[in-house]
C-alpha positions as CSV (number, residue, x, y, z in Angstrom):
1,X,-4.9,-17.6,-19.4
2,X,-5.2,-21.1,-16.9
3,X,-7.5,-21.0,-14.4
4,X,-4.0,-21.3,-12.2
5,X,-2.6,-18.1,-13.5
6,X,-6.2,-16.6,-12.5
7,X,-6.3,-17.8,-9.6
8,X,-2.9,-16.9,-8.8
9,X,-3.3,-13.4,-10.0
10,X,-6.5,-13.0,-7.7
11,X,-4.7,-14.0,-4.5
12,X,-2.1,-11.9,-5.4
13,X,-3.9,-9.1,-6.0
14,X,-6.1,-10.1,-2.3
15,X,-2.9,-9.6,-0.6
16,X,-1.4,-7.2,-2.0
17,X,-4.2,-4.9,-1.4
18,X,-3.9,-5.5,2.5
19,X,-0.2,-4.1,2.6
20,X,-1.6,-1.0,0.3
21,X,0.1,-2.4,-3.1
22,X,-1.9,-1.9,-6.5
23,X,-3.3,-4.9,-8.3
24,X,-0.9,-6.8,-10.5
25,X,-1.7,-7.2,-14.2
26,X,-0.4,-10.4,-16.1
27,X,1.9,-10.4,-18.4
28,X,2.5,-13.0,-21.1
29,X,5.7,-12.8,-22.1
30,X,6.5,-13.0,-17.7
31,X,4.0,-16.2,-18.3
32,X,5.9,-18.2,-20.6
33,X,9.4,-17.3,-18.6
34,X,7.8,-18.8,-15.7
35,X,6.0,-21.5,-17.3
36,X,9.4,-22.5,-18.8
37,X,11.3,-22.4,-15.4
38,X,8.5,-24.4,-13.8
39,X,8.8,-27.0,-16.3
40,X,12.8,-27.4,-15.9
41,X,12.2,-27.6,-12.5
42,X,9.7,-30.5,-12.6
43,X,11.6,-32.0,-15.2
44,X,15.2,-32.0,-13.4
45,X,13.9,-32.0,-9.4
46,X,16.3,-28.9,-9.3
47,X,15.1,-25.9,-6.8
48,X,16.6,-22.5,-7.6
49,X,15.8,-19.3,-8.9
50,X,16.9,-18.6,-13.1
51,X,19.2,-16.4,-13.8
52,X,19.6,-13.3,-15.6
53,X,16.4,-12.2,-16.1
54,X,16.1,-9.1,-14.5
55,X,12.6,-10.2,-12.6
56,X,11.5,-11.1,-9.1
57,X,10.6,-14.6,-8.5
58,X,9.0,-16.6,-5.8
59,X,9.3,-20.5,-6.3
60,X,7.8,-23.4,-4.5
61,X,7.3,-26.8,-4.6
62,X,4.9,-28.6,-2.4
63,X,3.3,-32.4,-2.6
64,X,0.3,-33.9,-2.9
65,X,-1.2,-37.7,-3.1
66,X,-2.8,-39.1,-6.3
67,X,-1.5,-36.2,-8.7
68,X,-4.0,-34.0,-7.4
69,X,-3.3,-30.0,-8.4
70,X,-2.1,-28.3,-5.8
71,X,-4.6,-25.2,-5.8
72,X,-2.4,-21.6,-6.6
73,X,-3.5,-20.2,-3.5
74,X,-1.6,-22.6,-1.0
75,X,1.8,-21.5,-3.3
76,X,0.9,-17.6,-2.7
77,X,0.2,-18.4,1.0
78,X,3.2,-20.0,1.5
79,X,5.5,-17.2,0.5
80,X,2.5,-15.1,2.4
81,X,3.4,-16.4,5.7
82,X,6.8,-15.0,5.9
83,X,4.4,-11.6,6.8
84,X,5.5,-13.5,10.3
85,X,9.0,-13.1,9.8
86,X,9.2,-9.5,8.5
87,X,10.6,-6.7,10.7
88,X,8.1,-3.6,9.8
89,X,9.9,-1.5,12.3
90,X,12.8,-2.0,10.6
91,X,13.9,1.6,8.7
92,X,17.1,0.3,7.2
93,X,15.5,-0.5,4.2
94,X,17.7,-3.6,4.0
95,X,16.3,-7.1,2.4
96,X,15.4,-9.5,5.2
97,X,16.1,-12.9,3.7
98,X,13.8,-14.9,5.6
99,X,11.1,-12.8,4.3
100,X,11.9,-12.4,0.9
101,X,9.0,-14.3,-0.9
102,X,6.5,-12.6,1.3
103,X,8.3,-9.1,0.4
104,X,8.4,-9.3,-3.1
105,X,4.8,-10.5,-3.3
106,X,3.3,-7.2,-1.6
107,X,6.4,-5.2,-3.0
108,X,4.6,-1.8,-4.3
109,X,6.7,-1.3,-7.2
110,X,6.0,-4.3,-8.9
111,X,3.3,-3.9,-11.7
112,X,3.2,-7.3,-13.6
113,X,3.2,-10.9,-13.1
114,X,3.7,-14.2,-14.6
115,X,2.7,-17.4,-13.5
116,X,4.1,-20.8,-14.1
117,X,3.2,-24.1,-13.0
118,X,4.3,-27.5,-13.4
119,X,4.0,-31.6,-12.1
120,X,7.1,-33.7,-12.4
121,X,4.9,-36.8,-12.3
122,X,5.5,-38.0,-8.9
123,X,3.1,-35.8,-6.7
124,X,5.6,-32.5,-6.9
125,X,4.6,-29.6,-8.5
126,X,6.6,-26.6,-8.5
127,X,4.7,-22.6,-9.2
128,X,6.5,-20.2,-10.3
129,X,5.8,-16.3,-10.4
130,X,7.7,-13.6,-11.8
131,X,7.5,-9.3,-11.2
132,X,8.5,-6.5,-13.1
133,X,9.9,-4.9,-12.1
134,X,11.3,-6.6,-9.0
135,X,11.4,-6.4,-5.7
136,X,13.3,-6.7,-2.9
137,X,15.3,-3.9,-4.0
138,X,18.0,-3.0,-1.3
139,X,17.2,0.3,0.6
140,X,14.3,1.0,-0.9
141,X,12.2,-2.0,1.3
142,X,10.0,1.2,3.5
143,X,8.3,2.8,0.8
144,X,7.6,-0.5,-0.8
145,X,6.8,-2.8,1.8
146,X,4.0,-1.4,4.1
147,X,2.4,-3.3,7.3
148,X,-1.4,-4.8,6.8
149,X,-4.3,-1.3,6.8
């Protein structure tokens, strides 16, 4: 395990346990879907989510100068900060899209997580984290999304 994917994991698990979601375990076969995704994505300079794989993913690509690592827990607090943009009064149990990375990080149903993380060369690098099971699950949002204790 990287010292990313630990310190990945730990913020996760920080959060998570704010919105009253159980820790996340890793998982290695999770780990090396992500890891694989994060490395087409540095290699082409594509952003979107994979396909097909039945998992929740956050991606994100941010910059920095010098090829210096961009530290896991300024990926997990960027999809964190959509917590601004969620509705908690909302009892549709619909997926808000403007939340959605901060959702299925906290998303109480989710048990495991893999972590992927990858530098195109150029300053980018590009995390990505995948659940199982996913979140963001329509209708089921209020007994799996739950305002900070």
């Amino acid at each position: 395990m990287t010292d990313f994917a630990k310190n990945c994991l730990a913020v996760h698990n920080e959060l998570r346990a704010k919105h009253g979601a159980s820790p996340l375990k890793l998982n290695d076969k999770l780990t090396a879907h992500a890891q694989k995704w994060a490395d087409h994505l540095a290699s082409t300079g594509s952003f979107e989510h994979s396909q097909g794989s039945g998992y929740g993913e956050n991606i994100a690509m941010q910059w920095s100068s010098g090829g210096a690592d961009v530290p896991a827990r300024s990926f997990v607090q960027q999809w964190y900060s959509e917590v601004e943009k969620y509705d908690f009064g909302d009892k549709s149990g619909n997926y808000q899209p403007s939340a959605g990375h901060f959702s299925q990080l906290v998303w109480k149903g989710s048990k495991e997580l893999g972590v992927g993380v990858a530098k195109d060369g150029k300053g980018m690098s590009v995390a990505v984290c995948n659940y199982n099971p996913a979140g963001n699950m329509q209708g089921d949002f209020g007994s799996n999304v739950q305002a900070e204790n």
